[in-house]
C-alpha positions as CSV (number, residue, x, y, z in Angstrom):
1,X,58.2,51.7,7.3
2,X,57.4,55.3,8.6
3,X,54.8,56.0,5.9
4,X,52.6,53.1,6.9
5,X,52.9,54.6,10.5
6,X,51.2,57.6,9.2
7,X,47.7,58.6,9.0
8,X,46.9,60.3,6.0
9,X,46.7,63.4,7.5
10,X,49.9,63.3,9.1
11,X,51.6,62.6,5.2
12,X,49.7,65.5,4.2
13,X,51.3,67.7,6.7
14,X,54.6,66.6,6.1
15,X,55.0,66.8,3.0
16,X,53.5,70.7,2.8
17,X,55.9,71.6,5.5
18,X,58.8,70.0,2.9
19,X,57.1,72.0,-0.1
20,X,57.9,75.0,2.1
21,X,60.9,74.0,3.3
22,X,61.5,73.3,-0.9
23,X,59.9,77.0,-1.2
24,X,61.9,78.7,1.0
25,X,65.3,77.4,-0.2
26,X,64.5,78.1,-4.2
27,X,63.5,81.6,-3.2
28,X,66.0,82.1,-1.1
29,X,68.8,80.8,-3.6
30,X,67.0,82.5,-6.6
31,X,65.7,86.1,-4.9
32,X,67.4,86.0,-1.6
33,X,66.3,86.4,1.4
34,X,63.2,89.0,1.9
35,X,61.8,86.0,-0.7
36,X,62.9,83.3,1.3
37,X,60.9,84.8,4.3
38,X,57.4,85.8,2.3
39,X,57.5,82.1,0.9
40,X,58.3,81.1,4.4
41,X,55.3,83.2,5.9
42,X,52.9,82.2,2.5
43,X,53.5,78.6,3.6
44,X,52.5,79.4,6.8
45,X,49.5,81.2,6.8
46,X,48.4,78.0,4.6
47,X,50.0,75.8,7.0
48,X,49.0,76.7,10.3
49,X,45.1,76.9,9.4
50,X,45.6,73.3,8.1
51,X,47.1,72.3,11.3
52,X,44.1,73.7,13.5
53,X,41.5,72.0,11.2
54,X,43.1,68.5,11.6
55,X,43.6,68.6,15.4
56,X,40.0,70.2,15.9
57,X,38.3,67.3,13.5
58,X,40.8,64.8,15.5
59,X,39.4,65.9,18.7
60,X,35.8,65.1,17.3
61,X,36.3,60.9,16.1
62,X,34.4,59.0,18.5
63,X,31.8,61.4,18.9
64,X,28.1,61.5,17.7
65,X,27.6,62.4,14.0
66,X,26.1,65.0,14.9
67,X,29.1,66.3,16.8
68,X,31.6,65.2,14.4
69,X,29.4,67.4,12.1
70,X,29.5,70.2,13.9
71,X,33.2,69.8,14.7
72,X,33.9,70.2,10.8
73,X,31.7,72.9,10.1
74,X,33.1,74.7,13.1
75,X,37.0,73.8,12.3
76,X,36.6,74.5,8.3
77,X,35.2,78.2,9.7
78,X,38.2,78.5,12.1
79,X,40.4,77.8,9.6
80,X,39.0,80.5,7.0
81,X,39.2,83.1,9.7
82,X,42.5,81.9,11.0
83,X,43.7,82.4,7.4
84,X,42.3,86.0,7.2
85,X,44.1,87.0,10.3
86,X,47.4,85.6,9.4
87,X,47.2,87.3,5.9
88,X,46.1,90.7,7.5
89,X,49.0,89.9,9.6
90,X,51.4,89.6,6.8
91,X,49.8,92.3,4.8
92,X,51.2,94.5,7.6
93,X,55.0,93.9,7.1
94,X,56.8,96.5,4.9
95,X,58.4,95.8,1.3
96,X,56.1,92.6,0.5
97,X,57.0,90.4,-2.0
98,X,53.8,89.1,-3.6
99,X,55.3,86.3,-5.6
100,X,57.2,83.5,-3.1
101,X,54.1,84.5,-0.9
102,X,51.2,83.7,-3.2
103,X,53.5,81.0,-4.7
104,X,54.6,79.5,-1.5
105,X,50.7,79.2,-0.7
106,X,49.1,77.9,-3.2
107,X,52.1,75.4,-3.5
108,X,51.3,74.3,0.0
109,X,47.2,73.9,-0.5
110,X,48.1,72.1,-3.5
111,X,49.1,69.1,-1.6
112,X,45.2,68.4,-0.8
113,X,44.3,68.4,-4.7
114,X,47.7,65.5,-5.2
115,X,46.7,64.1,-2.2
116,X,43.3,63.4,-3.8
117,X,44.9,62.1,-7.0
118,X,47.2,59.9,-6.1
119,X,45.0,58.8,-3.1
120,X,45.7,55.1,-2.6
């Protein structure tokens, strides 16, 4: 099956790109579409940081532990800046909608804490 294909980080990805794809379409139904698009960009600045961190700790396996270290401590502060800049990014766009944003976000970063729980 595709999920055994799947590395645990890829599941993880996927499904917080469905819980924003899920996002997006209840706002969008619900609120319309200005919602639709700050859950869309909410997902995203959650998303996107996620992405960078699991491709720059990928790049480390095989290394040194000292390297793979370093890798982590240096992806983990990528990502927090990364996440700053695409929030002062979004904090610049006219008529926000704070709601399907913040909602849309901590939806997404929830994945890790399920992820955790229902960790085989």
């Amino acid at each position: 099956m595709i999920g055994k294909r799947l590395s645990t980080v890829s599941k993880i990805l996927f499904l917080q790109l469905l819980v924003i794809a899920v996002s997006v379409a209840v706002f969008a139904m619900i609120n319309g579409q200005l919602y639709a698009l700050y859950a869309l960009l909410g997902g995203m600045a959650a998303f996107i940081p996620n992405v960078y961190f699991a491709l720059k700790i990928k790049r480390s396996q095989g290394q040194e532990p000292r390297q793979m270290v370093r890798s982590f401590y240096t992806g983990e502060s990528g990502k927090l800046l990364l996440t700053a800049a695409l929030f002062i990014i979004i904090f610049q766009l006219p008529n926000i909608q704070f709601l399907p944003l913040m909602a849309s976000y901590v939806s997404v970063l929830s994945i890790f804490w399920f992820a955790l729980i229902l960790r085989e």
